[in-house]
C-alpha positions in Angstrom: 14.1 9.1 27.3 15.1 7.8 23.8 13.0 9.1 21.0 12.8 7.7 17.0 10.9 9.9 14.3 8.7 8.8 12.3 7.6 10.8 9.3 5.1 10.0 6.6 5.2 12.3 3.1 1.4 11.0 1.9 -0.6 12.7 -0.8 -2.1 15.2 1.0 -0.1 15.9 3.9 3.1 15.4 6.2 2.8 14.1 9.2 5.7 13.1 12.3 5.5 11.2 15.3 7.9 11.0 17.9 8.1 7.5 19.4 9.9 6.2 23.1 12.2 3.8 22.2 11.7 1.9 25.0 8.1 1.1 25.2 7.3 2.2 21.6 4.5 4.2 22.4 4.1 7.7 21.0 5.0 10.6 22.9 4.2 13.7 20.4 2.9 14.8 16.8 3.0 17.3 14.5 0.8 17.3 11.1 0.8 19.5 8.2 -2.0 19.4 5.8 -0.6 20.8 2.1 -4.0 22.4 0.8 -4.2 24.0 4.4 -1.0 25.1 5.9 0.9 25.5 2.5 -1.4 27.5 0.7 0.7 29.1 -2.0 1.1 26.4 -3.3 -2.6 26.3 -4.8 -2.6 22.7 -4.7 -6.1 20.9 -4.2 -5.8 17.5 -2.3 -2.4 18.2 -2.3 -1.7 18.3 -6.4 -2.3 20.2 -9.4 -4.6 18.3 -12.2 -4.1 19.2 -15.7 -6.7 20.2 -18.3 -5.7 17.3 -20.8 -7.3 13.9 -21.1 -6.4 11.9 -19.0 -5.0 15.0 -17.0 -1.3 15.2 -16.2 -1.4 15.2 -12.2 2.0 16.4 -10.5 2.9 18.2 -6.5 4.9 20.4 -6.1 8.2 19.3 -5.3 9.3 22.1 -3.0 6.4 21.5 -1.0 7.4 18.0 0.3 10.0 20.1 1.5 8.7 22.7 3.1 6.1 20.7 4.4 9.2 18.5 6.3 10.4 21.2 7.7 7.4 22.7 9.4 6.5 19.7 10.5 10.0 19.1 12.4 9.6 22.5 14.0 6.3 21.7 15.1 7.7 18.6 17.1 8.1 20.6 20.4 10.2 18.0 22.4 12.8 18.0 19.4 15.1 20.7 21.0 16.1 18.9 24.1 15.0 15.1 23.2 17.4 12.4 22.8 16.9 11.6 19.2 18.2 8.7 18.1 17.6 7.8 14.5 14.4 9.1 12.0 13.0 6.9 9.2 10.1 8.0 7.4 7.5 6.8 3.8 6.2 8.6 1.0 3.2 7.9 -1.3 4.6 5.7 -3.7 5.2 5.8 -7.7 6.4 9.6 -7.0 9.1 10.6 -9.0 11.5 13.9 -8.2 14.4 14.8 -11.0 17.4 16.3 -10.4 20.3 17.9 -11.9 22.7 16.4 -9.7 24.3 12.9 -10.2 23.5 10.2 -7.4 25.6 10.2 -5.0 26.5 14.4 -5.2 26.3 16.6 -2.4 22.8 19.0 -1.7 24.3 22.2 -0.8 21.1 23.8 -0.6 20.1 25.9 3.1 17.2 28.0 1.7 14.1 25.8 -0.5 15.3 28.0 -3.6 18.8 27.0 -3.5 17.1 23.5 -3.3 14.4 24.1 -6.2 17.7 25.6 -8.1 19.0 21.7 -8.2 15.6 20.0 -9.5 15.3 19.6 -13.4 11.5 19.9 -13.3 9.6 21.6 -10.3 6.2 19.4 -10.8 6.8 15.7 -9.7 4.2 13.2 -11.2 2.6 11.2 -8.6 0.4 7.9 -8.6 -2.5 9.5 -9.7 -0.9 10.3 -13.1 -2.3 8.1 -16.2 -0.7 9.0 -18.9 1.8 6.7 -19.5 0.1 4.3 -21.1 1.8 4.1 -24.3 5.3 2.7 -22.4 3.2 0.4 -20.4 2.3 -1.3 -23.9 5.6 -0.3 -24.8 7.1 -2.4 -22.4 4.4 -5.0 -22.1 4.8 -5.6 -26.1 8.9 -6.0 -25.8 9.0 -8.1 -22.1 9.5 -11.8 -22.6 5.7 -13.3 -22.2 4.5 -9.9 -21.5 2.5 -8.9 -18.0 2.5 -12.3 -16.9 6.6 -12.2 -17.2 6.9 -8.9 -16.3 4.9 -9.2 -13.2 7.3 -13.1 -12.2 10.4 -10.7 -12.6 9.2 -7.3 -11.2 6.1 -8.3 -8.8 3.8 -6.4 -10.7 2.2 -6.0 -14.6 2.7 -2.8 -16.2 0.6 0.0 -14.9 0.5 3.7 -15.6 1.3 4.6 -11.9 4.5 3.0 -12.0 7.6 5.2 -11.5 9.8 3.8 -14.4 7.1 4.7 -17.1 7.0 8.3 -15.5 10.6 8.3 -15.8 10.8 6.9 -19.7 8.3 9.6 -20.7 9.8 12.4 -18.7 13.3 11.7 -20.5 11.7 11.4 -23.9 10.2 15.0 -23.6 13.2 16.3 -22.6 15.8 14.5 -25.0 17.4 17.2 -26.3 18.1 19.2 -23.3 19.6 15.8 -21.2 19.0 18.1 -17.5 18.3 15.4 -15.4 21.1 13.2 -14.0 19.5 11.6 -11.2 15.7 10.5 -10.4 14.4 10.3 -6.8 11.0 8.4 -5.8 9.3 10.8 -2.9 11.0 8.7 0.3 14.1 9.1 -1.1 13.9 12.6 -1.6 13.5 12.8 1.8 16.2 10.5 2.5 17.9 13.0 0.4 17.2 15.6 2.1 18.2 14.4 5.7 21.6 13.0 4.4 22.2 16.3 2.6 23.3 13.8 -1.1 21.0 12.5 -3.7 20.9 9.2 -2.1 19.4 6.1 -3.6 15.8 4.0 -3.3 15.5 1.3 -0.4 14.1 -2.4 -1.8 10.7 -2.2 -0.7 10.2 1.0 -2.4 12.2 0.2 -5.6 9.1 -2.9 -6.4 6.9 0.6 -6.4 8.9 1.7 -9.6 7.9 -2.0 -11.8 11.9 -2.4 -12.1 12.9 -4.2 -9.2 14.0 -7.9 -10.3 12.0 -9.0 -6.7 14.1 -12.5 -6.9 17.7 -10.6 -6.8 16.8 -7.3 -5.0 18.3 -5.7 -7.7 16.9 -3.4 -10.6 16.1 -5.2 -14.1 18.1 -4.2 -16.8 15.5 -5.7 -19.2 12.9 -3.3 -18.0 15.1 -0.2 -18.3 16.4 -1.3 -21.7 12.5 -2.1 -23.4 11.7 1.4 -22.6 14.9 3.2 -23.8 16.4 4.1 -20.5 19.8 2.7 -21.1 21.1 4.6 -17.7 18.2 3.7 -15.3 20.4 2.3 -12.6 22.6 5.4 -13.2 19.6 7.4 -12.5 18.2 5.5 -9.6 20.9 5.0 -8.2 22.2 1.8 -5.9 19.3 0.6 -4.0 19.5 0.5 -0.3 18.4 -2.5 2.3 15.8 -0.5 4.5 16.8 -2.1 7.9 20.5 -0.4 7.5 21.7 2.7 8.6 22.7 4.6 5.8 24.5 7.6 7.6 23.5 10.3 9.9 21.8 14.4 9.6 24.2 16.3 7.6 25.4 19.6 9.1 24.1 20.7 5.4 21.2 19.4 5.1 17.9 22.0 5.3 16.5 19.8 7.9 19.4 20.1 10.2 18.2 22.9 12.3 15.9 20.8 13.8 17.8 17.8 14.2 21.3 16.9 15.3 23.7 15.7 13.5 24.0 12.4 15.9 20.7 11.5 14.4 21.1 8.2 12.6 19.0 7.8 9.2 17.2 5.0 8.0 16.2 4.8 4.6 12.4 6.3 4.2 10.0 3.8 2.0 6.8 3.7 0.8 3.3 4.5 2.4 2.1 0.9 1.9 5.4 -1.0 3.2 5.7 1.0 6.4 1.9 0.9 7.4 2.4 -3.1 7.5 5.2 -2.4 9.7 2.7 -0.7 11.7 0.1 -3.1 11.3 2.2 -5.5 12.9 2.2 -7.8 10.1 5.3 -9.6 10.4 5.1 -12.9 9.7 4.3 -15.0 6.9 0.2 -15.9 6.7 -0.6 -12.8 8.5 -3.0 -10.5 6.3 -4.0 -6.9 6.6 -7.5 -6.3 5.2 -8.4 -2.3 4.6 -12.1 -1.9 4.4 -12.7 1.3 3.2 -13.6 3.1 -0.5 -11.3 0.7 -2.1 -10.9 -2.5 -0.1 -7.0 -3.9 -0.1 -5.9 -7.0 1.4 -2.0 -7.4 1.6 -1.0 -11.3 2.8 2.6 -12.0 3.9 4.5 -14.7 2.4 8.1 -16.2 2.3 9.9 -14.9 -1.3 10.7 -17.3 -3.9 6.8 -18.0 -3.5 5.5 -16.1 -6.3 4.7 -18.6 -9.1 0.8 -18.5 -8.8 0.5 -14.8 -7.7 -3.5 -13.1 -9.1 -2.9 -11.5 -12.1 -3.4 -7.9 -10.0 -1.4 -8.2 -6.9 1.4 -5.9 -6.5 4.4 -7.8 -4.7 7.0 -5.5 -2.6 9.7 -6.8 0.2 8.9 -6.5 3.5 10.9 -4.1 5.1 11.9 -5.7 7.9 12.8 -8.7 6.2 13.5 -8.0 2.8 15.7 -11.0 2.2 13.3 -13.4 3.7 9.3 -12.0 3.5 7.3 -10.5 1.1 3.8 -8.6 1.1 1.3 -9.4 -1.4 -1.2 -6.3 -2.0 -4.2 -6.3 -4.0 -7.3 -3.9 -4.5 -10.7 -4.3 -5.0 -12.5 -1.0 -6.6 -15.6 -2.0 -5.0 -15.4 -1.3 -1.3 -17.5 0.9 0.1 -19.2 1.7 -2.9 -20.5 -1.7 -3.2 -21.8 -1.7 0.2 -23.6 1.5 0.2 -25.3 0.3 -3.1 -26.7 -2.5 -1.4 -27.9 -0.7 1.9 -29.7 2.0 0.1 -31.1 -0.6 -2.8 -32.2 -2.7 -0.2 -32.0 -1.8 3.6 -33.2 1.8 3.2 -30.3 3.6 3.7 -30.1 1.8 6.7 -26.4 0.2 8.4 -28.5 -0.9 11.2 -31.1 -3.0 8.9 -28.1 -4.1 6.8 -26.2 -5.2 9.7 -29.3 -6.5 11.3 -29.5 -8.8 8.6 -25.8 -10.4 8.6 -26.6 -11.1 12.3 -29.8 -13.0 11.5 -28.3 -14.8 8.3 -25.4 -16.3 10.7 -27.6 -17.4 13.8 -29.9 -18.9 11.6 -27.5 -22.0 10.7 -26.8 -21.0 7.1 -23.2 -19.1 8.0 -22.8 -18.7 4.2 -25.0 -18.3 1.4 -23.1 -20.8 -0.4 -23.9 -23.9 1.8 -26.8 -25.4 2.9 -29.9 -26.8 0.8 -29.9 -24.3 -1.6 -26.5 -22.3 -2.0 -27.0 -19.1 -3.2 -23.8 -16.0 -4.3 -24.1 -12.8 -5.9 -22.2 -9.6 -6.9 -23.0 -6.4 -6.7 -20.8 -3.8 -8.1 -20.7 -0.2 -8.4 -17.7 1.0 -10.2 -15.6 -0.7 -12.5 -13.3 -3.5 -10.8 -10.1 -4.1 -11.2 -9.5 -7.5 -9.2 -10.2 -8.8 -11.7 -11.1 -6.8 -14.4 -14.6 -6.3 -14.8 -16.2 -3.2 -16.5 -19.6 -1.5 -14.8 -22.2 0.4 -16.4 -23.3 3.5 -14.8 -26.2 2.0 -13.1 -24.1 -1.1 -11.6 -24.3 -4.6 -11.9 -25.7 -7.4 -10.1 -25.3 -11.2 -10.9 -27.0 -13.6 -8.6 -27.2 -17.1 -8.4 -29.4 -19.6 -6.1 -28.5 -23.0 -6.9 -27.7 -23.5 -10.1 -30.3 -20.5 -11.5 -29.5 -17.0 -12.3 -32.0 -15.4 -10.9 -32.9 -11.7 -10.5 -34.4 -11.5 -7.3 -33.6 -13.0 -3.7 -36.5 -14.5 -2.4 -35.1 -13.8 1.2 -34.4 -10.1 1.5 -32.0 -10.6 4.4 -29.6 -12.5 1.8 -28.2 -9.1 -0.3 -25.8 -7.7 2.5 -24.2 -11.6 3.4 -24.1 -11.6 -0.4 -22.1 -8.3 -0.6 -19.8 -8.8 2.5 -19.3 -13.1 1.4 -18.7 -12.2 -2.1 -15.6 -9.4 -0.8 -14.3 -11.8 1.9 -14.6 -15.0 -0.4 -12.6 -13.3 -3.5 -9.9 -12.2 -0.7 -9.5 -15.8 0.3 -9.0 -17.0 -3.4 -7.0 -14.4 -4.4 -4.6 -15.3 -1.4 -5.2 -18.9 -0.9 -2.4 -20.4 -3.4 0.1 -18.1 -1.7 -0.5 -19.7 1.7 -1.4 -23.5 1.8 -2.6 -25.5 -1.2 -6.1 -24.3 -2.7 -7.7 -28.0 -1.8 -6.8 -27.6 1.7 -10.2 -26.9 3.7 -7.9 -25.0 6.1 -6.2 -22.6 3.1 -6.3 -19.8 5.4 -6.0 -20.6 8.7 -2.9 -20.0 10.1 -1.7 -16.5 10.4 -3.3 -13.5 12.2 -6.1 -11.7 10.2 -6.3 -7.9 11.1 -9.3 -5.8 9.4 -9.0 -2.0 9.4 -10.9 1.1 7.7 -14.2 2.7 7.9 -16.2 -1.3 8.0 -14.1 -2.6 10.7 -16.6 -1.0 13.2 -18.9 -3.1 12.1 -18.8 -6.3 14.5 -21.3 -7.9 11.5 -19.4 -7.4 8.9 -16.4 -8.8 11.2 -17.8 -12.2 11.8 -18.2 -12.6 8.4 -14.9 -12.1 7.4 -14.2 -14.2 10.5 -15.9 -17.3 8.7 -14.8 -17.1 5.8 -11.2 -16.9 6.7 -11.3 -19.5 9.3 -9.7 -17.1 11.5 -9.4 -14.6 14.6 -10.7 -11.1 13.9 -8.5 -8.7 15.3 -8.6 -4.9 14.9 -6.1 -2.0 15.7 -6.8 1.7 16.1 -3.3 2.7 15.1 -4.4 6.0 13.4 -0.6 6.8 11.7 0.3 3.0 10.2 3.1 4.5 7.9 4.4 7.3 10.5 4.3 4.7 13.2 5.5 1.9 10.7 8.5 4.5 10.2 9.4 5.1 13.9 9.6 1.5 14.6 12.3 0.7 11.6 14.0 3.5 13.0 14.2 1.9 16.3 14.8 -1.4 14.0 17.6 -0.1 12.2 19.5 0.8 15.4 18.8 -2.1 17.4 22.0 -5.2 17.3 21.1 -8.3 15.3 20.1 -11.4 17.8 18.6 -11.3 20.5 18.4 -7.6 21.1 15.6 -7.6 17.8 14.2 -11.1 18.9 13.2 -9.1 22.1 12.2 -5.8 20.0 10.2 -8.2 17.6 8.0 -9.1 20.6 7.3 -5.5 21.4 6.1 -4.5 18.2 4.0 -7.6 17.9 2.3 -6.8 21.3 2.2 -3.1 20.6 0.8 -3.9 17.2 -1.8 -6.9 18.2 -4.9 -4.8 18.6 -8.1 -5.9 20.1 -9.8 -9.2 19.6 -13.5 -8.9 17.9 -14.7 -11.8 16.9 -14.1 -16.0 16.2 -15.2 -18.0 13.4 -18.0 -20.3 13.6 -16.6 -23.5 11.9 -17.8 -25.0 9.1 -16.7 -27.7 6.3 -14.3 -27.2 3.0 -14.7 -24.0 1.8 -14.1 -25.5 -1.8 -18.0 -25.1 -3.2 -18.3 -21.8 -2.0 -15.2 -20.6 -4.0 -16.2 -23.0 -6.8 -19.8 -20.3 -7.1 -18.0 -17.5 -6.3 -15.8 -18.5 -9.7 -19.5 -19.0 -11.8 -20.6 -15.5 -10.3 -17.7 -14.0 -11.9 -17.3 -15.4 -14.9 -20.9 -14.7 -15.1 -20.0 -11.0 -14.4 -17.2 -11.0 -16.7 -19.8 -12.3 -19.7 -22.8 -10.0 -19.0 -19.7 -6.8 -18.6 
């Protein structure tokens, strides 16, 4: 039996799957949880937080490490299993800094001899803020600002992004000039297995803000605004994540557990591999993640990016780089929201809220927005961020029945279709102009839709998002998207152009598809429901 490896470096933890290459299902695991396993590392949710304001929040950079390796020896079947190639992702925005060039050899077998070759021993991750001053930096300099940066690059300028860890970590250490290279987290671990700093894959590279997204190359413009002359010397060529970029080194720390037959694909980022696993893989399909934050990613052809949101984060796919892209945006209000309105209103109850979505769809008036008198509302918890709306402490509500703003629904059953239309409805406008034109009735109607996290249990909340989107509900159980997202580029990688990945294609779709839940019930043009969710938020956007 064939096996690829599959390995995802998240925030909090490592984890590896071994997958059959034939079938694609998995075969074994191995986890290890950093705050857990790793405790001298005294890390809490896998990183250190700084006292400052906004705090300074790094990992450990060893610990990746370390945590790879325990988790390869873990993998009991690795000893005698025919191994063929590993792949792996990373939280993205990561940043690692080393002392050695790109390209120069990591002759490191113990973690010190490694941690001997790192500039700085803390690497900031996503949840570090405190960049904001080359974000305006950079925003101030770029030709039309966010909105040019974000045509170019895929994205607006945002503290999480790698390059503005990288300008500020070089202008606090401008005297001493250590660092001659600058890793993201998957391509430490790329690093790692092919035993030289080796450089970032494309889909990974849009996760620093200074990937040109038309070219697939960096953007000198970006680099040069925020005074890193040398960024492509420091990141480093980028890499096309469906090659094979060379195989274990004899040298590498991680090659007592695998052999040195083992062909290496280039790791990427947690969010590009888990659509991999997801099984979105063609253009119109769209992941929706219903969880603390909700995220919705939509797949699209590139060269398609004129009328992108103002908040989505564009990245290549990594299967097709040169041909698809993935759209992401998040909403701040997820589960939040919806727990807000449960207890406010259905007494802490799921089974009164979702008693009430069931009752508000049999009873004719499938959305709020239609019928005699149209009715939507908001109801937010936090402060959102797609689009930018600020919350007081208490939340906010904005509701509208007809043409009135009114405080109170007269029909109590109204507040949880409210809060699950209003999430579903700003998804499909977000996404609409990247699929079909916005005055098409049937915007979003081609393409699978496939809902995931915590709500997706919820057959209610399903239908609703089957509605709105015109579409197929379909959910999968795949517990390890990026791990699993991994193992299949693996097999990917090593599989002969043609009809050999036409077949393999099919596989992952079927392994991928998931289970059927629900249908739409259909209705007319969607227009003058997205026409009041517009007032509602405008309305928001005033009263914020």
């Amino acid at each position: 039996m064939s096996i690829a490896l599959g390995v995802d470096l998240s925030t909090q933890s490592c984890k590896c799957i071994a997958v059959n290459v034939n079938t694609l299902h998995i075969v074994e695991a191995s986890s290890v949880v950093f705050d857990v396993d790793l405790p001298s590392y005294q890390t809490i949710n896998g990183m250190h937080r700084s006292n400052d304001q906004p705090p300074v929040v790094t990992s450990p950079t060893i610990m990746w490490a370390e945590a790879l390796m325990k988790c390869l020896n873990a993998m009991q079947l690795l000893p005698s299993a025919d191994v063929i190639a590993i792949s792996g992702s990373a939280q993205q925005h990561a940043t690692v800094y080393w002392k050695l060039a790109q390209g120069d050899a990591i002759a490191a077998s113990t973690l010190e001899e490694l941690a001997a070759f790192l500039s700085v021993h803390d690497s900031p991750i996503w949840m570090n803020n405190t960049t904001g001053r080359w974000c305006e930096q950079l925003r101030s300099a770029f030709p039309n600002g966010d909105a040019g940066l974000q045509h170019v690059a895929g994205v607006r300028a945002t503290e999480r992004f790698s390059v503005f860890h990288v300008a500020k970590h070089l202008s606090t250490e401008a005297s001493t000039n250590t660092t001659k290279a600058v890793s993201l987290a998957s391509s430490f671990a790329t690093s790692l297995l092919a035993g030289v700093v080796s450089g970032t894959d494309f889909s990974d590279a849009s996760g620093t803000g200074a990937l040109a997204l038309s070219e697939l190359d960096w953007c000198d413009a970006v680099f040069e605004h925020l005074g890193v002359p040398n960024g492509r010397t420091l990141l480093g060529a980028l890499t096309d994540p469906t090659v094979v970029i060379g195989r274990v080194a004899n040298s590498s720390l991680l090659s007592r557990y695998l052999k040195s037959t083992v062909d290496i694909l280039p790791f990427t980022g947690d969010n590009p591999s888990a659509v991999v696993g997801m099984g979105l893989t063609r253009a119109g399909d769209v992941l929706v993640s219903l969880g603390t934050s909700d995220t919705c990613i939509v797949v699209g052809h590139r060269g398609d990016e004129s009328q992108l949101p103002p908040n989505t984060y564009t990245f290549p796919h990594p299967l097709f780089p040169r041909e698809l892209v993935c759209h992401m945006m998040v909403y701040a209000n997820g589960d939040l929201a919806r727990r807000r309105v449960k207890d406010a209103h259905y007494n802490g109850s799921w089974e009164l809220f979702s008693v009430a979505l069931n009752e508000t769809r049999t009873d004719g008036n499938v959305f709020c927005t239609t019928g005699p008198s149209p009715k939507v509302g908001l109801s937010l918890a936090v402060n959102e961020i797609c689009p930018p709306i600020s919350v007081p402490p208490s939340g906010l509500d904005v509701y509208f029945d007809g043409d009135s703003l009114i405080d109170v629904l007269s029909d109590a059953r109204y507040y949880s279709r409210l809060a699950i239309e209003h999430r579903a409805l700003a998804m499909v406008e977000d996404i609409a102009p990247l699929l079909l034109p916005s005055s098409s009735a049937t915007a979003t109607s081609t393409g699978r839709l496939l809902i995931t996290g915590g709500a997706s249990c919820s057959v209610a909340i399903l239908d609703v998002f089957a509605d709105v989107f015109q579409r197929d509900v379909w959910v999968n159980d795949t517990k390890e998207a990026a791990a699993f997202g991994a193992a299949i580029r693996a097999v990917w990688g090593t599989t002969a152009e043609g009809d050999q990945r036409a077949s393999l294609l099919q596989r992952i779709e079927a392994q991928c598809a998931g289970r059927k839940m629900t249908s739409p019930i259909k209705y007319g043009d969607v227009t003058f429901a997205r026409n009041h969710l517009r007032r509602a938020v405008a309305a928001l956007t005033k009263v914020s």
